[in-house]
N, CA, C and O atoms as a DFTB+ gen file, in Angstrom:
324 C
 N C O
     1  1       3.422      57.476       4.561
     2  2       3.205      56.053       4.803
     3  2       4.465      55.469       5.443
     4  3       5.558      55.691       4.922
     5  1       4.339      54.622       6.718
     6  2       5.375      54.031       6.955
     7  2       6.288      53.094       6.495
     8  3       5.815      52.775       5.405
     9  1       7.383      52.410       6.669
    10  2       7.983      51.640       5.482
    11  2       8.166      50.531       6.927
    12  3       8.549      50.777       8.071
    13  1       7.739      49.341       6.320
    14  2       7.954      48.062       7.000
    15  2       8.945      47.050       6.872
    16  3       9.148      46.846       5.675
    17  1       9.569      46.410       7.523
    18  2      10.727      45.423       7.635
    19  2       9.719      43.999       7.718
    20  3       8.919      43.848       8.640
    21  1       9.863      43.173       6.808
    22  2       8.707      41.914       6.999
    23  2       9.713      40.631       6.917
    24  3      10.413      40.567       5.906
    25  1       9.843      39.583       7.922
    26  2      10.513      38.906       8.039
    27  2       9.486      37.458       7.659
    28  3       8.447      37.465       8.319
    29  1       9.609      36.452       6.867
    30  2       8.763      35.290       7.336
    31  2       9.635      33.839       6.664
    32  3      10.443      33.663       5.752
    33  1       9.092      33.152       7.476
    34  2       9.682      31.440       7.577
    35  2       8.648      30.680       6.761
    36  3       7.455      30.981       6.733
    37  1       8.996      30.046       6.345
    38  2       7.832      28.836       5.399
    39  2       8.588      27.408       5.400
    40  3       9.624      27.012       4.868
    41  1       7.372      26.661       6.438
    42  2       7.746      25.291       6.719
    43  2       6.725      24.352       5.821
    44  3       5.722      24.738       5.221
    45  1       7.061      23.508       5.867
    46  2       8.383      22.414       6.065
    47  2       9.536      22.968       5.531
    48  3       8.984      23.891       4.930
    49  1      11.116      23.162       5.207
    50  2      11.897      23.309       4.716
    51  2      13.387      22.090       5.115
    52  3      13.548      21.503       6.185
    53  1      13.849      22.047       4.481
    54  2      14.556      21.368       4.638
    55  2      16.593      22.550       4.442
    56  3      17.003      23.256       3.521
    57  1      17.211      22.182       5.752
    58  2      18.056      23.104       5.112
    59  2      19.243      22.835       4.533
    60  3      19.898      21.838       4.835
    61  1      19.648      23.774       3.580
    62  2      20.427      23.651       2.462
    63  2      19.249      23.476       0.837
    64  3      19.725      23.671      -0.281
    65  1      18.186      23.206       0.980
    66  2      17.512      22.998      -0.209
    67  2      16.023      24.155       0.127
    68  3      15.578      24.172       1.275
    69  1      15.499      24.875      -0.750
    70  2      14.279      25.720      -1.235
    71  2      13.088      24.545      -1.718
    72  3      13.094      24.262      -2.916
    73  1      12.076      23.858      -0.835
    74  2      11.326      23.349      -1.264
    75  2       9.622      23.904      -2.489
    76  3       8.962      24.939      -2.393
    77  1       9.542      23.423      -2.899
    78  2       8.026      23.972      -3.228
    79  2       7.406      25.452      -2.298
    80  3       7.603      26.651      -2.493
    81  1       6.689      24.803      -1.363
    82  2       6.062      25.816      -0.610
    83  2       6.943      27.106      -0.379
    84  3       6.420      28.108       0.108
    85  1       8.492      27.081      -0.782
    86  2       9.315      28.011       0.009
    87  2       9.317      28.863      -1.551
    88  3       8.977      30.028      -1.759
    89  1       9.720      28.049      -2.331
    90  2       9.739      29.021      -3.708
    91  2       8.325      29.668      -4.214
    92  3       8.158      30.808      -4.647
    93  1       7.602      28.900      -4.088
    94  2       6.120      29.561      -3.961
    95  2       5.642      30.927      -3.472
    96  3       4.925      31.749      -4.043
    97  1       6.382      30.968      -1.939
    98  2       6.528      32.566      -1.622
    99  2       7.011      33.293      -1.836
   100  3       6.517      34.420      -1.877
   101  1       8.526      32.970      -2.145
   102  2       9.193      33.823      -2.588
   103  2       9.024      34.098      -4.138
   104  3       9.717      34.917      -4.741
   105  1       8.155      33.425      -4.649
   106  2       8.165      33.948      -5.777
   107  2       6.611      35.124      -6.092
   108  3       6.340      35.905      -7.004
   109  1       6.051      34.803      -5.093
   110  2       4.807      35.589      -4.950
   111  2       5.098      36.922      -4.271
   112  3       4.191      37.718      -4.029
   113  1       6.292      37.142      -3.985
   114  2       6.925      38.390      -3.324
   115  2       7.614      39.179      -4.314
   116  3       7.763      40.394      -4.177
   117  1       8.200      38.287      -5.679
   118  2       9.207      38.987      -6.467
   119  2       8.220      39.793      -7.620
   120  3       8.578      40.712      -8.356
   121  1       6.834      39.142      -7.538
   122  2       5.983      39.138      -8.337
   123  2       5.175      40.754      -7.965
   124  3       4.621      41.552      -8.721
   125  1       5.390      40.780      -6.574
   126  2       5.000      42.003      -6.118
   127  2       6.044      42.903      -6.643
   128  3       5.506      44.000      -6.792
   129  1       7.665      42.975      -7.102
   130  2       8.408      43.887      -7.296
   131  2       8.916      43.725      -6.315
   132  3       8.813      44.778      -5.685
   133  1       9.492      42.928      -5.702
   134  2      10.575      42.920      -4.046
   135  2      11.856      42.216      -4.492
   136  3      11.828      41.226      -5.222
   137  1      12.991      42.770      -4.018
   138  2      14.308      41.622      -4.091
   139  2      14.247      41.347      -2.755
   140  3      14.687      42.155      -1.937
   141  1      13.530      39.831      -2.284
   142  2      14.103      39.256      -0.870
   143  2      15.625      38.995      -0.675
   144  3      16.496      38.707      -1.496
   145  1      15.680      39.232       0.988
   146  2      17.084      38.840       0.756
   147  2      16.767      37.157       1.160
   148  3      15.635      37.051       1.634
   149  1      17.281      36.245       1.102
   150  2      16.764      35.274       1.477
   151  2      18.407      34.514       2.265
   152  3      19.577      34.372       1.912
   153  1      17.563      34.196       3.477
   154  2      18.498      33.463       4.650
   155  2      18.830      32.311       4.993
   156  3      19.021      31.693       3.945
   157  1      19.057      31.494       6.071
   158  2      18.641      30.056       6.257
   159  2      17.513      29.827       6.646
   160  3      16.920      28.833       6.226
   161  1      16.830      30.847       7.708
   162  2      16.160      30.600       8.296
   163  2      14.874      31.417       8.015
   164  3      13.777      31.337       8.569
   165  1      15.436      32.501       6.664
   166  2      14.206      32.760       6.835
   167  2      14.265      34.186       5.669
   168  3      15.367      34.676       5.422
   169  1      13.200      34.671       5.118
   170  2      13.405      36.041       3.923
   171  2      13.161      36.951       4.479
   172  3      12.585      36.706       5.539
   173  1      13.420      38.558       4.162
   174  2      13.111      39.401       4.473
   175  2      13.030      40.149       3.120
   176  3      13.738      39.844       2.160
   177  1      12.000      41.279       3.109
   178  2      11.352      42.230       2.501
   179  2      11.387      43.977       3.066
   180  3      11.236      44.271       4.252
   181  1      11.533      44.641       2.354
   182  2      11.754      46.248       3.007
   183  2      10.588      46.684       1.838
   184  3      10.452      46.159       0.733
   185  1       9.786      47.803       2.416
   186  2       9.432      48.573       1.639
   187  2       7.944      49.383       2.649
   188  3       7.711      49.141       3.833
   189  1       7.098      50.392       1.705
   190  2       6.589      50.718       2.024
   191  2       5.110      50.160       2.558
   192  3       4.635      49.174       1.995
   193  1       4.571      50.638       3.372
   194  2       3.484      49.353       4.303
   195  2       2.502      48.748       3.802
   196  3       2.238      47.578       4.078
   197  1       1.681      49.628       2.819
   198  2       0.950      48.880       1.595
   199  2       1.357      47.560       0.997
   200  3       0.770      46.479       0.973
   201  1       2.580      47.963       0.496
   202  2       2.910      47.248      -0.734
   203  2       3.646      45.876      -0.318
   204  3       3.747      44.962      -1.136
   205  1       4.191      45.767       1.081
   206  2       4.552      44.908       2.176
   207  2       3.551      43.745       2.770
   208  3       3.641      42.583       3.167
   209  1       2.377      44.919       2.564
   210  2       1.371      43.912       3.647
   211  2       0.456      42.993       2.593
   212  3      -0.216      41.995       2.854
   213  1       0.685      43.759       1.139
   214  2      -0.024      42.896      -0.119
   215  2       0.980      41.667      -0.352
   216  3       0.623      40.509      -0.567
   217  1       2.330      42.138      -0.268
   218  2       3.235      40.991      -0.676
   219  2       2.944      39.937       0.103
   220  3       2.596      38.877      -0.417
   221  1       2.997      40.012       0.828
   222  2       2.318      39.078       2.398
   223  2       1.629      38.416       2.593
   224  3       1.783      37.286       3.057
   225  1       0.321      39.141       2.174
   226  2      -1.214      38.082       1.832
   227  2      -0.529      37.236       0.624
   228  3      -0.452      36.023       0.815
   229  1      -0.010      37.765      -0.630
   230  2       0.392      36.871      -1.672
   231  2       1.453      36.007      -1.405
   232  3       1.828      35.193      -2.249
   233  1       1.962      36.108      -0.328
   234  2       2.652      35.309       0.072
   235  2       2.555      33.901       0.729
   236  3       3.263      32.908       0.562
   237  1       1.529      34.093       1.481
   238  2       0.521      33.281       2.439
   239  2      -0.135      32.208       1.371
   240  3       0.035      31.005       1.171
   241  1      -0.899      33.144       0.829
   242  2      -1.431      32.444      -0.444
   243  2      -0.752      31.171      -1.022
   244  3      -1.283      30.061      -0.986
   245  1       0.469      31.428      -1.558
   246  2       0.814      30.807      -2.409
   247  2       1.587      29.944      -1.317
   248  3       1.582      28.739      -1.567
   249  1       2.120      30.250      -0.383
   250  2       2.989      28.824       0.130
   251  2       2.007      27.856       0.670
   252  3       2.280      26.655       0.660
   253  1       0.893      28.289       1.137
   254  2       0.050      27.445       1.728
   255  2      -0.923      26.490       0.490
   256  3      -1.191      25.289       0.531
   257  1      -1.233      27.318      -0.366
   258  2      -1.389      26.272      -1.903
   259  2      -0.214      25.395      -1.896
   260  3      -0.497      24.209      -1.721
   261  1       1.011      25.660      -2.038
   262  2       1.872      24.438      -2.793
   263  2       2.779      23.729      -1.830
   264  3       3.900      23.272      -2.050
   265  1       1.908      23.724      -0.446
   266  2       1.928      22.422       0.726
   267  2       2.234      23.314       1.845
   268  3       1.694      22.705       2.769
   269  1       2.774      24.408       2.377
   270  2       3.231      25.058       3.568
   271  2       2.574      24.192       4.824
   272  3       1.500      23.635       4.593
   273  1       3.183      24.048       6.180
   274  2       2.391      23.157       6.791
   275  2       2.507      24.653       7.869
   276  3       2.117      24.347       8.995
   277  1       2.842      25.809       7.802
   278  2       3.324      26.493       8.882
   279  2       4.176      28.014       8.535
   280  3       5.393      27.916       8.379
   281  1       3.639      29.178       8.435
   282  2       4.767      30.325       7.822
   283  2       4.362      31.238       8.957
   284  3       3.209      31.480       9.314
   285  1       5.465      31.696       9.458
   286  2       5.753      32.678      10.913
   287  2       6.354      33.855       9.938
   288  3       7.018      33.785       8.904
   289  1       5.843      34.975      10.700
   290  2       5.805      36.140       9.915
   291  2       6.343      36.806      10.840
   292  3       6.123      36.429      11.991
   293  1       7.050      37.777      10.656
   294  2       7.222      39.330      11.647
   295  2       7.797      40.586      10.778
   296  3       8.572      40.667       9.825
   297  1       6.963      41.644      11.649
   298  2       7.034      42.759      10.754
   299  2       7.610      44.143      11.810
   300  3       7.457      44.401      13.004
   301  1       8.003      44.515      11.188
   302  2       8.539      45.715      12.287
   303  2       8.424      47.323      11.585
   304  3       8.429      47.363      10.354
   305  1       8.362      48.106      12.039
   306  2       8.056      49.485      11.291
   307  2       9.501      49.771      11.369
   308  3      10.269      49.456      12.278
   309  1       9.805      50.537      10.072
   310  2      11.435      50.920       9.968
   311  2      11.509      52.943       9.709
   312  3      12.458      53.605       9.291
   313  1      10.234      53.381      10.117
   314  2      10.321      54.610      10.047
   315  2       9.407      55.273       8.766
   316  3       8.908      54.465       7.982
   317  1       9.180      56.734       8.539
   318  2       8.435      57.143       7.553
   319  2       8.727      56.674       5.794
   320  3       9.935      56.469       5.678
   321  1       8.468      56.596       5.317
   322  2       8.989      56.477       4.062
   323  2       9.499      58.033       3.181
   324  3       9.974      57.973       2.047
């Protein structure tokens, strides 16, 4: 299975502060078993492509429940696992 690099943004945000919609995802990611690294502009996730692409949908999920107006995603393949 390949292992994926998943990058995504969750707007509105305001910077210097983690709004609702932003902790929402990231917490629907930690929930999967992920340590994001988390940026200004934006989190990233490593792991294998399954378990990446579930964090993801649960990710979606939940920022867009607790107001997201907008989450840009990118994913890149980082090689076999």
């Amino acid at each position: 299975m390949p292992r994926y690099r998943a990058e995504f943004m969750i707007e509105p945000f305001v910077e210097g502060s983690l709004g609702p919609p932003v902790l929402a995802g990231i917490k629907a990611v930690v929930e999967r078993g992920f340590e994001p690294q988390i940026g200004a502009f934006g989190t990233t996730v490593e792991g294998d492509a399954g378990p990446v692409i579930a964090a993801l949908g649960d990710m979606l999920d939940a920022a867009m429940s607790a107001g997201a107006t907008r989450v840009s995603v990118q994913v890149e393949q980082r090689g076999p696992s």
